[in-house]
C-alpha positions in Angstrom: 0.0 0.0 0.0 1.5 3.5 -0.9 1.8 5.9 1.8 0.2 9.6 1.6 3.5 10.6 0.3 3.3 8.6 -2.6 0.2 9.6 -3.5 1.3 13.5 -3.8 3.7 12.8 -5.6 1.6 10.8 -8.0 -1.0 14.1 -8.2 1.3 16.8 -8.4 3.3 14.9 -11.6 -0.2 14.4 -13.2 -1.0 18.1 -12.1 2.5 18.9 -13.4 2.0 17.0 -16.5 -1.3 18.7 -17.5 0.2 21.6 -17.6 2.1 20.7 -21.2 0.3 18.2 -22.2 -3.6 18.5 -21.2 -6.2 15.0 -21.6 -8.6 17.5 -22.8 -8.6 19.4 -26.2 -6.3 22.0 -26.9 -5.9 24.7 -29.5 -1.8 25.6 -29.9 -1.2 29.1 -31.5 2.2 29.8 -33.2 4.8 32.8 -33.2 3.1 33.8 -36.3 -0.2 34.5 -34.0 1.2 35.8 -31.1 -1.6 37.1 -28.3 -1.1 40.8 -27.3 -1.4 41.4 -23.4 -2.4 44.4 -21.5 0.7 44.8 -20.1 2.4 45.4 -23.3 4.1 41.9 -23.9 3.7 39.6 -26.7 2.9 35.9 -26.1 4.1 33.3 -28.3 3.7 30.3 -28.8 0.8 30.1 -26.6 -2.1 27.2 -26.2 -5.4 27.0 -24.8 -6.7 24.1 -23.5 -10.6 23.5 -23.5 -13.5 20.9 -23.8 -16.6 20.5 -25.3 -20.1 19.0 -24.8 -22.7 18.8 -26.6 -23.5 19.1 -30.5 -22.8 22.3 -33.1 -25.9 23.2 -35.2 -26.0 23.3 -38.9 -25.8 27.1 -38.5 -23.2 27.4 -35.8 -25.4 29.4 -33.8 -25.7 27.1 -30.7 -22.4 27.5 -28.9 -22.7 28.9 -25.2 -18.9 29.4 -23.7 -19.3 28.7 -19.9 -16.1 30.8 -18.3 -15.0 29.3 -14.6 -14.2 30.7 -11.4 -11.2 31.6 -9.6 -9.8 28.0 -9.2 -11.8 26.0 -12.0 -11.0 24.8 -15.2 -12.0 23.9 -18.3 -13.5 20.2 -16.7 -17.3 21.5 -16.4 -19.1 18.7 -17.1 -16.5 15.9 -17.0 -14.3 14.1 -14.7 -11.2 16.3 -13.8 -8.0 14.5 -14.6 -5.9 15.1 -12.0 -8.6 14.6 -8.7 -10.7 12.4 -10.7 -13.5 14.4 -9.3 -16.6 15.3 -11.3 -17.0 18.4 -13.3 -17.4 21.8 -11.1 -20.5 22.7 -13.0 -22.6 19.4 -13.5 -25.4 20.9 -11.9 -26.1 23.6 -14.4 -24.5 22.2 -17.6 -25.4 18.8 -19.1 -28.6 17.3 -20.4 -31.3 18.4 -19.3 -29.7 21.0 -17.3 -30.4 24.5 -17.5 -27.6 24.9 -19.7 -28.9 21.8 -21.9 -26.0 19.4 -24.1 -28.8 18.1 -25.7 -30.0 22.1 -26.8 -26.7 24.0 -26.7 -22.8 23.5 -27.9 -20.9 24.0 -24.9 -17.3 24.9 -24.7 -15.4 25.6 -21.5 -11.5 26.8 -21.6 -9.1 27.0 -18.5 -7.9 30.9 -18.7 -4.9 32.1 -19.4 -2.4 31.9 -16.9 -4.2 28.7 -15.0 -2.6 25.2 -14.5 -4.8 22.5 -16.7 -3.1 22.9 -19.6 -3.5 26.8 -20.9 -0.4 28.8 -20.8 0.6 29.5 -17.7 3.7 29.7 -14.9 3.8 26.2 -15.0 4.0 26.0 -19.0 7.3 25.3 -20.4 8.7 28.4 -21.8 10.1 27.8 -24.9 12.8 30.6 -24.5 14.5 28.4 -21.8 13.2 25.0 -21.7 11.9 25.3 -18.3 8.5 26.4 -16.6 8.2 30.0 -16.7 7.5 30.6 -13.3 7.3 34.1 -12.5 8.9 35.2 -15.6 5.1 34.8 -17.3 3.9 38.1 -18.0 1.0 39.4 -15.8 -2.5 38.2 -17.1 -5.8 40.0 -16.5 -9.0 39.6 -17.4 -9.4 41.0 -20.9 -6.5 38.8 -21.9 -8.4 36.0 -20.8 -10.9 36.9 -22.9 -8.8 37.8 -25.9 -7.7 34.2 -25.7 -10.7 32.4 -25.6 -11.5 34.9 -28.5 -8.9 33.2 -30.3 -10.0 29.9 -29.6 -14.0 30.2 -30.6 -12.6 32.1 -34.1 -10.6 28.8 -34.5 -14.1 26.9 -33.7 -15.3 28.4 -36.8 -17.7 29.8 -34.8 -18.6 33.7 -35.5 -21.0 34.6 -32.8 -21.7 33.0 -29.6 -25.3 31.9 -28.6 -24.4 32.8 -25.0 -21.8 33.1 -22.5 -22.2 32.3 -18.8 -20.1 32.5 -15.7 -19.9 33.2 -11.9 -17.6 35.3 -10.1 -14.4 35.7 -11.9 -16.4 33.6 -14.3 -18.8 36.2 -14.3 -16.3 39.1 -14.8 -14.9 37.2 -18.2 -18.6 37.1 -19.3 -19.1 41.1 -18.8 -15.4 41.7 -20.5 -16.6 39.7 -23.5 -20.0 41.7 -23.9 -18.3 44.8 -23.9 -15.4 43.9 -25.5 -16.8 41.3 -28.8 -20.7 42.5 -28.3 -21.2 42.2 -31.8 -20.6 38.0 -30.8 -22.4 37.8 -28.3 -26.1 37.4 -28.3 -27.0 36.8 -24.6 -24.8 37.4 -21.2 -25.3 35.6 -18.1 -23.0 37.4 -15.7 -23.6 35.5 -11.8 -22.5 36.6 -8.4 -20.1 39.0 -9.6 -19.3 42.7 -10.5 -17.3 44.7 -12.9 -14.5 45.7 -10.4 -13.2 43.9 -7.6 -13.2 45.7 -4.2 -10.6 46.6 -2.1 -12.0 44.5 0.7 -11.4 42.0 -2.3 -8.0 43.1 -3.0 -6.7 43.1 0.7 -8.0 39.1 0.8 -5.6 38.5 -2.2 -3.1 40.1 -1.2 -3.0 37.9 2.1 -3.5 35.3 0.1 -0.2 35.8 -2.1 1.8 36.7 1.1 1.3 33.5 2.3 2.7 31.8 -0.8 5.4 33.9 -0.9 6.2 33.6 2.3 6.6 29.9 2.0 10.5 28.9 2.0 9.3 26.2 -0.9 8.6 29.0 -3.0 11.5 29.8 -3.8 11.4 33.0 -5.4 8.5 31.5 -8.0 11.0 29.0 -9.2 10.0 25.7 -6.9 9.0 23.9 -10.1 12.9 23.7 -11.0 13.9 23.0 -7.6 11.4 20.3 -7.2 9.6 21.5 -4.2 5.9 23.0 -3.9 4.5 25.6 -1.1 2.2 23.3 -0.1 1.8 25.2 3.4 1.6 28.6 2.2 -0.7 28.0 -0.9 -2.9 26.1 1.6 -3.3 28.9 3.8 -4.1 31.2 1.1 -7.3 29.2 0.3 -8.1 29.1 3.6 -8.5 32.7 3.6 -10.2 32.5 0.4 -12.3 30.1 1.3 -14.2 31.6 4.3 -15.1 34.8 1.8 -17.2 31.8 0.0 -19.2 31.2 2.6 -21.6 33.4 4.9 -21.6 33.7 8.5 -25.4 31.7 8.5 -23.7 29.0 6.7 -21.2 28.9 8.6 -22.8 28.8 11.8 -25.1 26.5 10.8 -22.6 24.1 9.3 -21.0 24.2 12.1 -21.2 26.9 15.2 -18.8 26.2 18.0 -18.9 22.3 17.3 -15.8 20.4 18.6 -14.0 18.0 16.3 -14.0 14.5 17.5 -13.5 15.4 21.0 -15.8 16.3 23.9 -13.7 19.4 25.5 -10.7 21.9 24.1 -7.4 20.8 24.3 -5.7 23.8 25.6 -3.5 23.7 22.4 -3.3 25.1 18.8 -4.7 21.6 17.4 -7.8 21.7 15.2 -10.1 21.8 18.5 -13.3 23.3 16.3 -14.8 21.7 14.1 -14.2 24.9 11.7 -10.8 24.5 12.1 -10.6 21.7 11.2 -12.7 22.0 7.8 -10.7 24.8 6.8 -7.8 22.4 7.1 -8.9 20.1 5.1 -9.8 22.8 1.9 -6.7 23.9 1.9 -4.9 20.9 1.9 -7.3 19.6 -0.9 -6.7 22.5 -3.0 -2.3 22.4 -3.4 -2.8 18.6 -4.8 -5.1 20.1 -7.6 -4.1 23.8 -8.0 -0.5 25.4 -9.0 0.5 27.7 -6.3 2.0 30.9 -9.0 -1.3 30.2 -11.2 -2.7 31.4 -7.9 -0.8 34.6 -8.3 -1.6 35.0 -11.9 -5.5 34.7 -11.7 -6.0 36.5 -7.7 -4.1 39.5 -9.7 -6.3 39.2 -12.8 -9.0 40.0 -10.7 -7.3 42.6 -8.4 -6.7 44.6 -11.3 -10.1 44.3 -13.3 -12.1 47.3 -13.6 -15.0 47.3 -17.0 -15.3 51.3 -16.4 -11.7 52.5 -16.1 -10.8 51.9 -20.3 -14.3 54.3 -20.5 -13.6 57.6 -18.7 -14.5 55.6 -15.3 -18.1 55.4 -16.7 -19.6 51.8 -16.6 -22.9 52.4 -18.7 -20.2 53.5 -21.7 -18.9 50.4 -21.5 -21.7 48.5 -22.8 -23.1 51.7 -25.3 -25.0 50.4 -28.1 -25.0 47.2 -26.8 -27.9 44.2 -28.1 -26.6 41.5 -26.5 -29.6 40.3 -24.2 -28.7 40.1 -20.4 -29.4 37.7 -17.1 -28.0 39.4 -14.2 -28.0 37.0 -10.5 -26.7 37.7 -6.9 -27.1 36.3 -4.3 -28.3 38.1 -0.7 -26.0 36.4 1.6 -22.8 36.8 -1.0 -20.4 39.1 0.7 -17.6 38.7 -1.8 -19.9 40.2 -4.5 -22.9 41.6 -2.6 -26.0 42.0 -4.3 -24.8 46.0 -4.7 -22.4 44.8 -7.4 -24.9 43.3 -9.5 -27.0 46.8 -9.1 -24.2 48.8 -10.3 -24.1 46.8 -13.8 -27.8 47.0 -14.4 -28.1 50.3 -13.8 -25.2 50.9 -16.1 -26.8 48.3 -18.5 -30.4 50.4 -18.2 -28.2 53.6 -19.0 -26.9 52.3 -21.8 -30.2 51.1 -23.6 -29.7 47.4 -23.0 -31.9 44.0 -22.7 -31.5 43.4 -18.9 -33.0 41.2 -16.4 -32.2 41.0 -12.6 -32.5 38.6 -10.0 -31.4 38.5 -6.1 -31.9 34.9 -5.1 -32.8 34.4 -1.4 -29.8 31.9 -0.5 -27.8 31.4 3.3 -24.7 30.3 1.8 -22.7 33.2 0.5 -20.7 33.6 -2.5 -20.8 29.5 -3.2 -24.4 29.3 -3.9 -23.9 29.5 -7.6 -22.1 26.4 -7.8 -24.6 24.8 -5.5 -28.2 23.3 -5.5 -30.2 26.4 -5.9 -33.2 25.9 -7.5 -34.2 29.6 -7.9 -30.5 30.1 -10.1 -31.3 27.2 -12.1 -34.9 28.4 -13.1 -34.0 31.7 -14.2 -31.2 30.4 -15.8 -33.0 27.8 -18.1 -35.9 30.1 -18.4 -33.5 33.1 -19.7 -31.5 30.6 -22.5 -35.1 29.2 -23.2 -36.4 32.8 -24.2 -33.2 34.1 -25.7 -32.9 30.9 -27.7 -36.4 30.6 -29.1 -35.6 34.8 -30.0 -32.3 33.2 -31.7 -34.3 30.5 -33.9 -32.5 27.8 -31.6 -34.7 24.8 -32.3 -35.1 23.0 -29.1 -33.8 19.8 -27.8 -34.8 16.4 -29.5 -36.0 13.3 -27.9 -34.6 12.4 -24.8 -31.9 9.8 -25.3 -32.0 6.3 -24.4 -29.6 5.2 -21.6 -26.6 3.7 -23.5 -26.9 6.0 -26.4 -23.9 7.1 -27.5 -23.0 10.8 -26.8 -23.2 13.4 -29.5 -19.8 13.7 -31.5 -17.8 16.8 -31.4 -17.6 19.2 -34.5 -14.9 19.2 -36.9 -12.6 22.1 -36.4 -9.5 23.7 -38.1 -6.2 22.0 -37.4 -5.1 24.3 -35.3 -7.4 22.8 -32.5 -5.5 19.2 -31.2 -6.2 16.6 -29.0 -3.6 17.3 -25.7 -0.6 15.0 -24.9 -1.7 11.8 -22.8 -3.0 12.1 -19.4 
C-alpha cells in the first residue's frame, strides 16, 4: 500500500504533467499569432486548452462558452483529470440541465495563466526549456478573454449563442460583452461585478503573502527545484475560502462544534470543528491547484475594472449594446454583494440594453452558484429558453435512451489538437 507521500507525488506529476500536455482538447497558436497582453508583452507560442459537450448546429449558432471561477478549469461537465472528481459545474450544464448538451454546444476553456493545460507559470517556456514561473507576464482579465476569443474564431464559430459564468467567471462574461458585443447574443453574468473591491484586493493580497512567504517557494521557481508551497498555498485558500461562505452557513454548518473530542485541548490543534474543515480545503486544494497560477488569476482580478478603459463610466462600457442580459446575486454573498450586481444593471439600463435581474434568497454566501439552488437554475434555463427561441435555436430532441452514444464533437480547423496523454 502507498503511503500519503506517494500519492502526492503521484498528483502533483499528473497536475505537473497537464500543464504541457492536457487530456482534454487544446488549441496551440504559433509565433506567427502571437496574443497581445495588457501589459504590453507579446505571447508566443501560446495554447489554450478547453472541452466541449454537446452538438454544433448546422448554423453554428448554438455554442454557449461557460467561463470558470477563480480556481476551475476547463473540466465542467466531466471528470477532472488530475482529482478524478466530477465536473465543477454538472449541476447547471449537461442534459437536461439549464444549460442543456442536448440544446446547446458547450465549450469551457481553462484561462490564461491557469494550470490544466493553458499557458501559464507552470508552462514550459520555450525561450528556456523550463516552466516559466514568474517570468510569465501578468495576465488579466481582458487577456483571458482575448484568448478564448482566439480559440472560438478557431471553432469556426462567429457569434456565440451565450456566455455564462460566476464570479471571476462572471467578470470574463461582462469583458466579452463589452469587448466582442457584436458576438455575443445573450450574457449571463452570476454573483459578480465589474471591479473587484478593495476589501477583495486586501483578501488576495494575504493570500499571495502566504505563498510567498513559503520557504518552498523559492522566489517563483520551486518547479525547477522540485519542491511546492504546499503550506503557504494552503493557507491562502483558507482565507479564500471563508469569503465563499456566509456567517449563516457557517454557523449553521457548524457553530462552535468540537472535532472528535468532547472538550478543548488547551492547544493550537484543530479543537473546532471549523478549524478543522478549513484544514482540510486547503490541503485539498495544493494537490489540484499550481500555487503561481494562484498569483496570476487572484491578480487578474485585483486589477479588473469594466469602467476605467471608458472615462471611469460603466454604462459607456456596454453603449450600443444588443446582446440580451441575465444578471444573479445572491443576498448572503459578501464577496460580490447583491450591490455589485446593481451597479451593472443600472449601467446596463443607461446604456439602452436588454437586462433582467434577480437576487436569489440563499444562506450560503458567494458558493451558492455552484450549489443546488433551484431559484438560479430556473432563471437560468428560463432566460437561455427565451433568448434561444428569439435566436431561432430549435429546441432539444427526444430524450436519449440510456446507452446512447453521446453526441460527437464538430470538426474544427487543425489548429485545435487533442492534448498530450493524461
Amino acid at each position: 500500500m502507498g503511503s500519503a507521500a506517494d500519492d502526492f507525488d503521484e498528483t502533483e506529476r499528473r497536475r505537473r504533467r497537464e500543464a504541457d500536455r492536457p487530456s482534454s482538447l487544446v488549441a496551440r497558436f504559433g509565433d506567427d499569432q502571437p496574443l497581445r497582453l495588457d501589459g504590453g508583452a507579446l505571447l508566443s507560442p501560446w495554447q489554450i486548452a478547453y472541452t466541449t459537450v454537446g452538438k454544433l448546429n448546422a448554423d453554428r449558432s448554438n455554442a454557449v462558452l461557460v467561463c470558470h471561477a477563480l480556481t476551475g478549469d476547463q473540466y465542467v461537465a466531466s471528470p477532472n483529470p488530475v482529482t478524478g472528481k466530477p465536473g465543477w459545474w454538472g449541476l447547471m450544464v449537461g442534459p437536461g440541465r439549464p444549460v442543456d448538451t442536448d440544446r446547446f454546444f458547450v465549450i469551457c476553456a481553462n484561462v490564461l495563466g491557469g494550470c490544466m493545460g493553458t499557458t501559464g507559470p507552470a508552462s514550459t517556456d520555450p525561450a528556456t526549456g523550463r516552466p516559466y514561473g514568474v517570468d510569465l507576464p501578468l495576465i488579466t482579465i481582458p487577456d483571458m478573454v482575448r484568448a478564448q476569443a482566439a480559440l472560438v474564431e478557431s471553432l469556426g464559430i462567429d457569434t456565440l449563442f451565450a456566455v455564462v459564468g460566476g464570479s471571476m467567471g462572471g467578470m470574463q462574461v461582462l469583458e466579452w460583452a463589452a469587448a466582442y458585443p457584436e458576438r455575443v447574443f445573450a450574457a449571463v453574468p452570476i454573483a459578480t461585478g465589474a471591479r473587484h473591491s478593495s476589501q477583495n484586493i486586501a483578501f488576495h493580497e494575504v493570500g499571495r503573502q502566504a505563498v510567498m512567504a513559503d520557504p518552498d517557494w523559492c522566489r517563483g521557481a520551486y518547479l525547477e527545484a522540485g519542491r511546492s508551497p504546499r503550506k503557504g498555498l494552503a493557507v491562502a485558500r483558507m482565507a479564500a475560502h471563508i469569503t465563499y461562505m456566509s456567517g449563516q452557513s457557517l454557523h449553521a454548518k457548524f457553530g462552535r462544534n468540537l472535532q472528535d473530542r468532547e472538550r478543548v485541548t488547551f492547544g493550537f490543534e484543530a479543537d473546532f470543528q471549523i478549524e478543522s474543515y478549513l484544514r482540510h480545503q486547503g490541503m485539498s486544494f495544493v494537490d489540484r491547484f499550481d500555487a503561481n497560477s494562484y498569483l496570476y488569476v487572484t491578480r487578474a482580478m485585483d486589477y479588473f475594472d469594466l469602467a476605467a478603459p471608458h472615462g471611469g463610466v460603466l454604462a459607456h462600457a456596454f453603449a450600443g449594446t444588443r446582446t440580451r442580459f441575465c444578471v444573479a446575486s445572491f443576498t448572503t454573498d459578501w464577496l460580490f454583494p447583491t450591490t455589485e450586481s446593481k451597479a451593472v444593471v443600472h449601467a446596463l439600463n443607461a446604456a439602452g440594453a436588454n437586462v433582467s435581474f434577480v437576487e436569489i434568497a440563499s444562506d450560503r454566501g458567494h458558493d451558492a452558484f455552484l450549489l443546488d439552488e433551484p431559484e438560479l437554475f430556473a432563471t437560468v434555463r428560463g432566460f437561455l429558453t427565451g433568448a434561444a427561441r428569439a435566436r431561432g435555436i430549435e429546441g432539444p430532441a427526444a430524450p436519449r435512451i440510456a446507452g446512447d452514444a453521446p453526441p460527437t464533437q464538430p470538426a474544427v480547423k487543425a489548429v485545435v489538437q487533442r492534448g498530450g496523454g493524461r
